[in-house]
N, C-alpha and C positions, 0 to 999 in steps of 0.2 A: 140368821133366817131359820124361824122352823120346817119341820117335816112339811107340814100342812101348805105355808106360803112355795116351801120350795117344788112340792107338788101342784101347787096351782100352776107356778111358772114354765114347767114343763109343761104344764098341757096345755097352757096355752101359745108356747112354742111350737108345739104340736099343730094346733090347729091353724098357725102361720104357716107351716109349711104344706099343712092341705089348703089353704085358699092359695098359695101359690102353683103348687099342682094341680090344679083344678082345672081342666082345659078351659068353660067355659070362659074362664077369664084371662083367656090368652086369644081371646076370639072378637072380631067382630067391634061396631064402635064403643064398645063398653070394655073392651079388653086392652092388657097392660099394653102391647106395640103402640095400637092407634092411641092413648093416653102419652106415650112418649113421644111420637112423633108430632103430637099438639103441644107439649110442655117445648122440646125441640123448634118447633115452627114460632112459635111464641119467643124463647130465649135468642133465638136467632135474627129474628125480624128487630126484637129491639139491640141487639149491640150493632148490627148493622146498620140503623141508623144512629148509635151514638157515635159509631167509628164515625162515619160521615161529617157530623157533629164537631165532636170535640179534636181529632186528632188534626184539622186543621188550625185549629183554633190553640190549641197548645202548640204547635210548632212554631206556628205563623208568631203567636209573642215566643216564645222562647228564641226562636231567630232574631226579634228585632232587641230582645232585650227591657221591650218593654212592655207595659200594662198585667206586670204579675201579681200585685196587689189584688186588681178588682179579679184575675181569675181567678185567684187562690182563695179570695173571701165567697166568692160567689160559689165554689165548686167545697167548699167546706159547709158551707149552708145546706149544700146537698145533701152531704154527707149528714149533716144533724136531722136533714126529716124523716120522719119514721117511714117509712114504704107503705105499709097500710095505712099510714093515715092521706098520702099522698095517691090511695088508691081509692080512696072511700073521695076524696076531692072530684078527681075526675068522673067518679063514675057521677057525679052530684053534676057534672060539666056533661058532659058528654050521654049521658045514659051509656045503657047496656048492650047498643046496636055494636056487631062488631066491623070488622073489615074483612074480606077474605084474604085467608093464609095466617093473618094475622092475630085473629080473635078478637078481642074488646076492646073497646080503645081506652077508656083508663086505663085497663092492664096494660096496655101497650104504651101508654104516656109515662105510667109510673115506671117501668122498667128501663124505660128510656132514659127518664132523669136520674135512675138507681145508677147505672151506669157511666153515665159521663162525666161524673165527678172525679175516678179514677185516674181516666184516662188524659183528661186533661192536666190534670198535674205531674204524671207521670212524663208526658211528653214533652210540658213545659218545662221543666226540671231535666229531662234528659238533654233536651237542646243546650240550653242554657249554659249549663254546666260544663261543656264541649271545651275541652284545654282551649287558652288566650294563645297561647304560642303553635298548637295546631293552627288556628284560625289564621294565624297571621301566615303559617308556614304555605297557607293556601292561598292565601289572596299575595303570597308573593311570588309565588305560582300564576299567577294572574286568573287566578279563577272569578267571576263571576260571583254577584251576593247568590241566585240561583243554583248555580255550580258550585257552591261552599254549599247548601244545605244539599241538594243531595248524593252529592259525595263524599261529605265528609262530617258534618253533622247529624243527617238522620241515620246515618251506619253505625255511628258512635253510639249515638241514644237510642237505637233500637230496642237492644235487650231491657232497657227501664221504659220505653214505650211497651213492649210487650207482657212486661211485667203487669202495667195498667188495663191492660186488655185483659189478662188472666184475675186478676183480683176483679173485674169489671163483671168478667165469665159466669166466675164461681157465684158473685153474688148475686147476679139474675137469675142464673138457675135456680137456687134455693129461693130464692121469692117470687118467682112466676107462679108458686104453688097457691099463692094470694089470688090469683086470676081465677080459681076454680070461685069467691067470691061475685064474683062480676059475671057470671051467667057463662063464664070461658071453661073449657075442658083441660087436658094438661093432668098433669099425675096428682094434681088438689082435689081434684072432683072426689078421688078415692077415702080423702081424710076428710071433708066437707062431708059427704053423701054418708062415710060410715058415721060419723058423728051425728047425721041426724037419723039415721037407724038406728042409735046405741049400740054400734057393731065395732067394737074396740079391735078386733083381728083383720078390719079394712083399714080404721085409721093407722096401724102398726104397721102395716105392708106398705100403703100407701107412703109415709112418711120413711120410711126405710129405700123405699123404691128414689124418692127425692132424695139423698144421701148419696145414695151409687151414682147415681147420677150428677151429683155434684163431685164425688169425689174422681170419678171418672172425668169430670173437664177439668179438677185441677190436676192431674196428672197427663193426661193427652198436652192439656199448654205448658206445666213445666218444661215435657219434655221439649216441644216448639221453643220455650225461651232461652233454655240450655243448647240447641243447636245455634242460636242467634247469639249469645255469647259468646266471642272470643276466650280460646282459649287460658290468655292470662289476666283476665277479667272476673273467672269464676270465683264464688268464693270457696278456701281449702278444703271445705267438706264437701264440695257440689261432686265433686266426681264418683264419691259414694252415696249421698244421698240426691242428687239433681236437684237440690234447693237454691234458690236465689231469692234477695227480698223481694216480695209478692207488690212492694209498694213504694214509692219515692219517699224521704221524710218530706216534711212540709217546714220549707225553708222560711226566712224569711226574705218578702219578693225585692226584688233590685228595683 
């Protein structure tokens, strides 16, 4: 890098850290709080209803054993649509009207299905996989099919359900920024709005401001799925680094 480029890039480091200092934009509906607490209200409303959604729906087959095929095929198809184009759909569905709390409802449809793809294989795989000779060691126990899930297989799969919840997290966060498209607010409006100013030191803050924030939930739910981990569960490094896999593989279904 020359002198010249490496002096650009300081100044305009520079001048990221004056739009960050800048009260005005720590103020008011234009400023960065009420933008997070819209990106927040927004990531929230939809994993709250994919939880809804999918974590019955993965237990419920992962308990009985069966229909993991069509979840597995269906919740992979998720996984291949691209979110914007699954947002530009709805809005084509639905218009740009939103819901209160919620904001737009494509954005809120697409984040939805972002999400539950995760979650349900996570859960259905956690269940499933619940040792044969625990299961028997409980129903010779006379436990109950009810009383075997949850006592002793949704405790077991907890920590790979929660892992799908945290992989489900991180990924909505980072794509509710898509929602500033759809007429919605949220920390995208910064990177949309600078972009159409040609104000490159919005869309840099902006896109940065998304980043903490996503790195900020995968760290708040590591720690969550690390306490939900049994001790002799963790893997060797997790006690120095808190990592555990973010995601179930993708078996093939029984």
């Amino acid at each position: 890098m020359g002198a010249g480029q490496a002096g650009l890039s300081v100044h305009f480091l520079v001048q990221v850290w004056h739009w960050f200092t800048t009260a005005s934009h720590w103020h008011g509906a234009f400023g960065v709080p009420h933008r997070v607490t819209e990106h927040l209200a927004m990531s929230g409303g939809a994993m709250l209803v994919a939880l809804i959604v999918a974590i019955p729906i993965g237990v419920g087959l992962g308990h009985r054993g069966r229909g993991g095929v069509v979840a597995l095929n269906v919740t992979n198809i998720g996984r291949a649509v691209p979110s914007f184009g699954v947002l530009v759909l709805f809005a084509t569905i639905f218009g740009l009207r939103g819901w209160p709390g919620f904001g737009a409802r494509p954005a809120l449809v697409a984040l939805v299905a972002l999400a539950i793809p995760p979650i349900v294989t996570n859960s259905y795989v956690g269940v499933r996989d619940v040792d044969a000779d625990v299961r028997e060691a409980a129903r010779g126990m006379g436990m109950t099919g009810w009383e075997l899930l949850w006592r002793v297989e949704l405790p077991l799969a907890l920590p790979l359900v929660m892992a799908g919840i945290r992989t489900s997290a991180v990924q909505v966060v980072a794509t509710a920024t898509l929602a500033a498209e759809t007429s919605w607010g949220g920390l995208g409006r910064f990177i949309v709005d600078g972009l159409a100013q040609r104000d490159d030191v919005q869309v840099f803050a902006g896109a940065l401001l998304v980043a903490m924030l996503a790195v900020l939930t995968e760290v708040a739910l590591a720690s969550v799925q690390r306490r939900l981990t049994p001790r002799g569960r963790r893997a060797p490094d997790d006690a120095v680094a808190g990592s555990y896999p973010t995601s179930a593989p993708l078996p093939v279904p029984r």
